[in-house]
VEXVO-835664 format. One record per residue (C-alpha): residue number from 1; x, y, z; residue in three letters. Coordinates in Angstrom, 2 decimals. Layout:
BEGIN
@num NUM&X X&Y Y&Z Z&residu ala $
...
This chain:
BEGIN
@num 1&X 85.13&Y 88.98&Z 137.94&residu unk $
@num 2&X 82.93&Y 91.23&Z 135.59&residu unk $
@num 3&X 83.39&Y 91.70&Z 131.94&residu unk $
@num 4&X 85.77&Y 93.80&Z 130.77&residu unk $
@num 5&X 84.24&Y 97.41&Z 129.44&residu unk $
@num 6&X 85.84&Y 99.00&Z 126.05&residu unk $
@num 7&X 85.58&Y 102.52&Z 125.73&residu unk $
@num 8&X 85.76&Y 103.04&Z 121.91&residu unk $
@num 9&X 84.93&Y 104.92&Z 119.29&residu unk $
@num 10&X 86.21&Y 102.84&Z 115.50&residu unk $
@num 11&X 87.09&Y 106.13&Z 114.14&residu unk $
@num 12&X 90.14&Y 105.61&Z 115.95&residu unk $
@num 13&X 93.10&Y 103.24&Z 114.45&residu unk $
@num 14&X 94.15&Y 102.13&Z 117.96&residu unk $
@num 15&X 90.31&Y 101.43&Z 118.74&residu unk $
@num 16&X 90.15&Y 99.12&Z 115.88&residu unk $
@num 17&X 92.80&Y 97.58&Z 116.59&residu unk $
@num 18&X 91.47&Y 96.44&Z 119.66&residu unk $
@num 19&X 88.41&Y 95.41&Z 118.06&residu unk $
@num 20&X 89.92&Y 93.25&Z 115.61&residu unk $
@num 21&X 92.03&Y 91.46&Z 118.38&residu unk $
@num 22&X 88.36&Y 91.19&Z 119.94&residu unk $
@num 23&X 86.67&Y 89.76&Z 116.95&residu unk $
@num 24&X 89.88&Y 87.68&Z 116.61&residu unk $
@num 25&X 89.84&Y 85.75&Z 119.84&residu unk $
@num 26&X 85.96&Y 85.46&Z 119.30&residu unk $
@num 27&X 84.99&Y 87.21&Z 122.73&residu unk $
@num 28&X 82.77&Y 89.62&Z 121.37&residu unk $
@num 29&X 80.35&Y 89.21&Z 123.70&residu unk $
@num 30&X 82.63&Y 89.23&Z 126.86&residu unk $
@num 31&X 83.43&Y 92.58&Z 126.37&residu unk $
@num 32&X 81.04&Y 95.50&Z 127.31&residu unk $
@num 33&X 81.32&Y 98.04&Z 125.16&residu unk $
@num 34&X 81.23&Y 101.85&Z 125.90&residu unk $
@num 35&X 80.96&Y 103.97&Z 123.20&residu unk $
@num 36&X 82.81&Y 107.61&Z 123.45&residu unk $
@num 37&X 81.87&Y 109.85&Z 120.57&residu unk $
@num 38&X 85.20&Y 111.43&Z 119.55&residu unk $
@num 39&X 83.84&Y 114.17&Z 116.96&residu unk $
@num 40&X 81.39&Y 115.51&Z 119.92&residu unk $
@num 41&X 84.06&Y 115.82&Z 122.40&residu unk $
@num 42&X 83.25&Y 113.21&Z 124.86&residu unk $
@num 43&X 86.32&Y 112.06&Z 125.28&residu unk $
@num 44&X 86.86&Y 115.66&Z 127.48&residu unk $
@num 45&X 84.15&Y 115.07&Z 129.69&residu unk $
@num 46&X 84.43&Y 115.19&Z 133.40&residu unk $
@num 47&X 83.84&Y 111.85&Z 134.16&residu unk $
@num 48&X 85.69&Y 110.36&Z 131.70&residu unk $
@num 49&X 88.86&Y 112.78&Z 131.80&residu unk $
@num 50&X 88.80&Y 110.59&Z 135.60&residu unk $
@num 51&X 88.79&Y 107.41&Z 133.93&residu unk $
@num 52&X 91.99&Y 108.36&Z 131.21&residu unk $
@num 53&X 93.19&Y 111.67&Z 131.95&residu unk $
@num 54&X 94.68&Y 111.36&Z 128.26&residu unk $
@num 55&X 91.80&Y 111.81&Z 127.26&residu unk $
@num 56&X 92.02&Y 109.40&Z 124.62&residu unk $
@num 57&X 90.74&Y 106.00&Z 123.46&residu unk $
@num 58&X 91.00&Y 103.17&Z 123.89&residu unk $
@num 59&X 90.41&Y 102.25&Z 127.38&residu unk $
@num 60&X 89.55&Y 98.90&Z 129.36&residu unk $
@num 61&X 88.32&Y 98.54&Z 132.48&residu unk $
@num 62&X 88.36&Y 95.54&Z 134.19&residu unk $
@num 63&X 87.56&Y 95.69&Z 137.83&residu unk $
@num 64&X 90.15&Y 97.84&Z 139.42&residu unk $
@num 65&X 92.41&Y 97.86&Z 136.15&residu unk $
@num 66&X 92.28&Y 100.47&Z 133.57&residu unk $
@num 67&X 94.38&Y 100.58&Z 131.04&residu unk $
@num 68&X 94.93&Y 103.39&Z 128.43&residu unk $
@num 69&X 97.17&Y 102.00&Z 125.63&residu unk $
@num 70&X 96.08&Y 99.85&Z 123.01&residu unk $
@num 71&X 98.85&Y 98.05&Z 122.90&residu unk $
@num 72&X 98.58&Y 97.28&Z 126.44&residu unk $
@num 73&X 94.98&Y 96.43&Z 125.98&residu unk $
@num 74&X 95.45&Y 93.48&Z 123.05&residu unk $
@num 75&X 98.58&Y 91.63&Z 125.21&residu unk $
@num 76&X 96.11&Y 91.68&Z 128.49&residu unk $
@num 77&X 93.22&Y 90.19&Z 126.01&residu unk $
@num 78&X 95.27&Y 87.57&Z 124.54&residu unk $
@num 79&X 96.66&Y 87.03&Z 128.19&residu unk $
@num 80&X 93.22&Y 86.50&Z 129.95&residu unk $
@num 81&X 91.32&Y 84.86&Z 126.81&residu unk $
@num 82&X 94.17&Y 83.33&Z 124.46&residu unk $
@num 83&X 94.06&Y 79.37&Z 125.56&residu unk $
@num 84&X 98.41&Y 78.03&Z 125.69&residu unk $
@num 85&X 97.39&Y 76.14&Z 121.75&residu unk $
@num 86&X 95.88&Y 79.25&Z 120.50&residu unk $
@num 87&X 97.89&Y 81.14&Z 117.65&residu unk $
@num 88&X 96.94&Y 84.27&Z 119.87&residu unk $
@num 89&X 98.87&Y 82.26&Z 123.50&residu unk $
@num 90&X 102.15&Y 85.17&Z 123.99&residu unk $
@num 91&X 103.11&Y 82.18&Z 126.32&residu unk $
@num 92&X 106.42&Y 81.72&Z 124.74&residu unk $
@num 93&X 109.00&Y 84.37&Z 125.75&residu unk $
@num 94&X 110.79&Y 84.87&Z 122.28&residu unk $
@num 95&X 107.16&Y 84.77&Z 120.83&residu unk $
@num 96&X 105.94&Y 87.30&Z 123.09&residu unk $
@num 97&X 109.07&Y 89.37&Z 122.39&residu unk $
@num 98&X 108.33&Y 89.65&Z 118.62&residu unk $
@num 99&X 105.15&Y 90.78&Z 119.06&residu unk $
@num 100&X 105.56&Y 92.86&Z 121.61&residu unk $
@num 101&X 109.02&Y 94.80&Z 119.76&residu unk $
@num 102&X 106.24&Y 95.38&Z 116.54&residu unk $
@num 103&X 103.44&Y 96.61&Z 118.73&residu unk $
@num 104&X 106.26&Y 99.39&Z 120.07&residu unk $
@num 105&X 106.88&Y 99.77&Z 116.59&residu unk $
@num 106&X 103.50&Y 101.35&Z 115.53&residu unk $
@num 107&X 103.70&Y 102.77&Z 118.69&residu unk $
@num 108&X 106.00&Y 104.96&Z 118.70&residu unk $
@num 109&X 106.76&Y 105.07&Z 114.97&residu unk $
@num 110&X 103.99&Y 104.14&Z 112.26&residu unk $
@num 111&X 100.85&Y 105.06&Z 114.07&residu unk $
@num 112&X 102.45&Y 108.45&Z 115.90&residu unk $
@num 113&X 103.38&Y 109.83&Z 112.28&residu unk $
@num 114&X 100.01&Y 108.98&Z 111.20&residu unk $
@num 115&X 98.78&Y 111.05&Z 113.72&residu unk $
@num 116&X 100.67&Y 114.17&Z 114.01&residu unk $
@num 117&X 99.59&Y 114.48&Z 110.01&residu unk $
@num 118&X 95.71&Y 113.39&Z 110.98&residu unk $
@num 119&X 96.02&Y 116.12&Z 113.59&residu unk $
@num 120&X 97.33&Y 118.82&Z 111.10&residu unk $
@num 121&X 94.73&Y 117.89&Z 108.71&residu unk $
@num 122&X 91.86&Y 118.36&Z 111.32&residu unk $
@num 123&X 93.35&Y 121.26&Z 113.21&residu unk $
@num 124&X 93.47&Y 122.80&Z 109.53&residu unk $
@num 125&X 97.39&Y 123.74&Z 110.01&residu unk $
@num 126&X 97.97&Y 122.81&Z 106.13&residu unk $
@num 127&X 95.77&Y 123.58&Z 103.39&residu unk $
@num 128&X 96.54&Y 120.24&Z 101.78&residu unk $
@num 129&X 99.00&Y 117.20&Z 101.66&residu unk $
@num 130&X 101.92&Y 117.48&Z 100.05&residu unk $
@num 131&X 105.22&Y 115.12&Z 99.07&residu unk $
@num 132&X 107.03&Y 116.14&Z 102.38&residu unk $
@num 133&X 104.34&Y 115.94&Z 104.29&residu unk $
@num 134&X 104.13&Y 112.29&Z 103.24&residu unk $
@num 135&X 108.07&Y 111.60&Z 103.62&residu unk $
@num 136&X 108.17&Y 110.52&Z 107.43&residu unk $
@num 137&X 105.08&Y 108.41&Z 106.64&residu unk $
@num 138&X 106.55&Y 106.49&Z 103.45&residu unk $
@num 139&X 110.04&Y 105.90&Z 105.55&residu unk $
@num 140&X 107.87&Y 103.90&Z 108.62&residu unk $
@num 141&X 106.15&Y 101.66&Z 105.53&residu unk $
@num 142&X 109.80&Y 101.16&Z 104.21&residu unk $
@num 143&X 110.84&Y 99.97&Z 107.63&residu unk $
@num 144&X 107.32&Y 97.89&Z 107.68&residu unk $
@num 145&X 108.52&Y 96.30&Z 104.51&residu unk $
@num 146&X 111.78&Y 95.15&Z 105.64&residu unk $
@num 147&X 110.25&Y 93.45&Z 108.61&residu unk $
@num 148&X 107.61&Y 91.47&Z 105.73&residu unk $
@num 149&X 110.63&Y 90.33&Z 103.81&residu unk $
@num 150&X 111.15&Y 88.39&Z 107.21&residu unk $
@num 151&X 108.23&Y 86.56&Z 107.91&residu unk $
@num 152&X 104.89&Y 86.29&Z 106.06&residu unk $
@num 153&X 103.01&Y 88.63&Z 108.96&residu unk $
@num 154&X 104.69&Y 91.46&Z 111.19&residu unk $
@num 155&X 105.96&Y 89.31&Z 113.83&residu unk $
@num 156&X 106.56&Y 86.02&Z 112.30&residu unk $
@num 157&X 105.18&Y 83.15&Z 109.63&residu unk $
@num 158&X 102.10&Y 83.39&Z 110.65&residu unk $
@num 159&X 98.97&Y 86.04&Z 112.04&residu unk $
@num 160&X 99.23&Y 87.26&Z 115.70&residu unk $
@num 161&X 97.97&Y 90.02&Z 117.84&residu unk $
@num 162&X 100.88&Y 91.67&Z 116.45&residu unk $
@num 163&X 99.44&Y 92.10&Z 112.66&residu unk $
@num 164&X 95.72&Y 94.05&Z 114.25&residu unk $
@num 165&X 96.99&Y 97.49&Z 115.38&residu unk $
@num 166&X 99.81&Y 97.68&Z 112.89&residu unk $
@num 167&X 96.78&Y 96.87&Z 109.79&residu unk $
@num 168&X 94.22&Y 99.43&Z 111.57&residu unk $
@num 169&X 96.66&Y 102.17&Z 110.96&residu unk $
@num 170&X 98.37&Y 101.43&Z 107.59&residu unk $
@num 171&X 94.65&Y 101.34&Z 106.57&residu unk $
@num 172&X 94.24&Y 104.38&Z 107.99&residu unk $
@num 173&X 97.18&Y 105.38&Z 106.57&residu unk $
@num 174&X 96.09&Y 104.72&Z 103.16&residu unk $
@num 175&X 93.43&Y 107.63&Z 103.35&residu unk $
@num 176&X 95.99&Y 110.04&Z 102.60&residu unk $
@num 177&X 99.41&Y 108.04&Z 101.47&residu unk $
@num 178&X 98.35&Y 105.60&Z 98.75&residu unk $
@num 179&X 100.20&Y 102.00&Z 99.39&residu unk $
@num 180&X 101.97&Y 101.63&Z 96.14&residu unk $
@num 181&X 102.86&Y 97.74&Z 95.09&residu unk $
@num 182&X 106.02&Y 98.95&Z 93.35&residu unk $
@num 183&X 107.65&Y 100.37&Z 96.33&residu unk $
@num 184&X 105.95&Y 98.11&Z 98.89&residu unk $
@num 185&X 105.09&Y 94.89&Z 97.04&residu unk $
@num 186&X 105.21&Y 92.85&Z 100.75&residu unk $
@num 187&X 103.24&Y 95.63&Z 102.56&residu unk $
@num 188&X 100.59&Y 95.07&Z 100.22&residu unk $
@num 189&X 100.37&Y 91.51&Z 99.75&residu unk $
@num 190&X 100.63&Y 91.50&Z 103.47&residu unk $
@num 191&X 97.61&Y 94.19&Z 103.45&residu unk $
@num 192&X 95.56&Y 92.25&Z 101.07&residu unk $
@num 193&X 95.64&Y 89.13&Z 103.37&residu unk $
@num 194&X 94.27&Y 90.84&Z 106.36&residu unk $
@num 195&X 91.81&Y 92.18&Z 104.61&residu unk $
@num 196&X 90.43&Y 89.10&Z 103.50&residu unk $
@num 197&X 90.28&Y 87.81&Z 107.60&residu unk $
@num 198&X 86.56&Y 87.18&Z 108.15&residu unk $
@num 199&X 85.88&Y 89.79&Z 111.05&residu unk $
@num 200&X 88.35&Y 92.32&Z 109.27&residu unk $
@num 201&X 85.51&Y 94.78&Z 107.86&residu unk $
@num 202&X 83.30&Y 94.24&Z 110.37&residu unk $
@num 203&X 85.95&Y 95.83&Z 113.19&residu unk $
@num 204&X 88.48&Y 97.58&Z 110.79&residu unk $
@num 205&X 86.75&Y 98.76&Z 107.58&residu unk $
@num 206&X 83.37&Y 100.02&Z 109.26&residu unk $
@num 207&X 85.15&Y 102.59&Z 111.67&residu unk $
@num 208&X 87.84&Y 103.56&Z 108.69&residu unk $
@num 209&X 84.71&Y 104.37&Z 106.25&residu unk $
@num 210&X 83.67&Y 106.92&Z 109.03&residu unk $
@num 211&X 87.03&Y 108.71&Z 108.96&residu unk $
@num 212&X 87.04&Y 108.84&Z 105.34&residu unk $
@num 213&X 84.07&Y 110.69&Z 105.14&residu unk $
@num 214&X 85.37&Y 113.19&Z 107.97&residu unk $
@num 215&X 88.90&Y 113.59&Z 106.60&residu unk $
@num 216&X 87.18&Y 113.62&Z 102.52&residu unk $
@num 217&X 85.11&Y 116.80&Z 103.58&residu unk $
@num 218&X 87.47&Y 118.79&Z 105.79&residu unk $
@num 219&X 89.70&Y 118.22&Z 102.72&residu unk $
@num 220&X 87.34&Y 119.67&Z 99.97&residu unk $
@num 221&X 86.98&Y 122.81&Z 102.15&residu unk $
């Protein structure tokens, strides 16, 4: 079986939260990496509108398997790599079910409110961010902090696969909705710990830095 190929580009929060599952299980070099170049439109070419005809990234490719979620992605990592005494093993069914309900959570609630206001930005439909444009954003941290008065990390007492994607778009997040200790004092200790993980800027911070600089100068227009 050949490696399998990431197509990526660490501008993107679900990218990076790949990458930092990646770095995490320390397979770095048993993954081929394929960059796409979002801000040149690759992602709409021919060939690779064939590969994900979403159009978006991530993708793996592994042999005859491609899959286009990156939530997907990090359980099939931690499936094929994670050994059954590794903190990253989903082996355990209640285990697996934790992390799998907070990966749906950014899913479909965190990361896609992130994104329909990153898309407004960049498409240009507001002229800058205001309170209510902030509101939906500040309700999915709220919901984000009730799950850290639970458990030390997103899923439970301690890090899993669950904490990568979740921490690559609060980050993002942060860009343009500052995370405020007084409202969200377990968010942010939370948010401080990841950041101190070895591999985080490396896979996280290095792709957010390049969004920064896009989203600081379409802002300043």
């Amino acid at each position: 079986m050949s490696n399998p190929e990431l197509y990526y580009d660490d501008v993107s929060p679900p990218v990076r939260g790949v990458l930092l599952t990646i770095a995490a299980l320390g397979i770095d070099d048993q993954i081929d990496l394929k960059l796409v170049r979002l801000f040149e439109g690759a992602h709409l070419y021919k060939d690779f509108v064939k590969l994900n005809p979403l159009h978006t990234v991530p993708v793996l490719k592994h042999d005859d398997l491609v899959l286009t979620d990156s939530h997907a992605i990090v359980m099939y990592l931690c499936d094929i790599y994670a050994q059954n005494d590794d903190e990253f093993s989903l082996n355990d069914p209640r285990q697996r079910a934790r992390v799998h309900n907070r990966l749906c959570f950014n899913n479909a609630v965190l990361f896609q409110r992130d994104a329909e206001l990153m898309r407004s930005i960049f498409h240009r439909k507001i002229a800058s961010v205001e309170k209510h444009h902030l509101a939906p954003i500040e309700e999915a941290i709220d919901y984000l902090e009730v799950y850290l008065t639970k458990s030390k990390f997103v899923a439970c007492d301690r890090l899993t696969v669950a904490d990568f994607p979740i921490v690559a778009t609060l980050s993002t997040v942060e860009t343009i909705c500052p995370i405020l200790e007084s409202r969200w004092p377990k968010v942010t200790a939370w948010y401080e710990t990841m950041k101190q993980l070895p591999y985080y800027k490396k896979a996280n911070q290095v792709g957010l830095d390049k969004i920064k600089i896009k989203l600081m100068a379409i802002m300043e227009k």
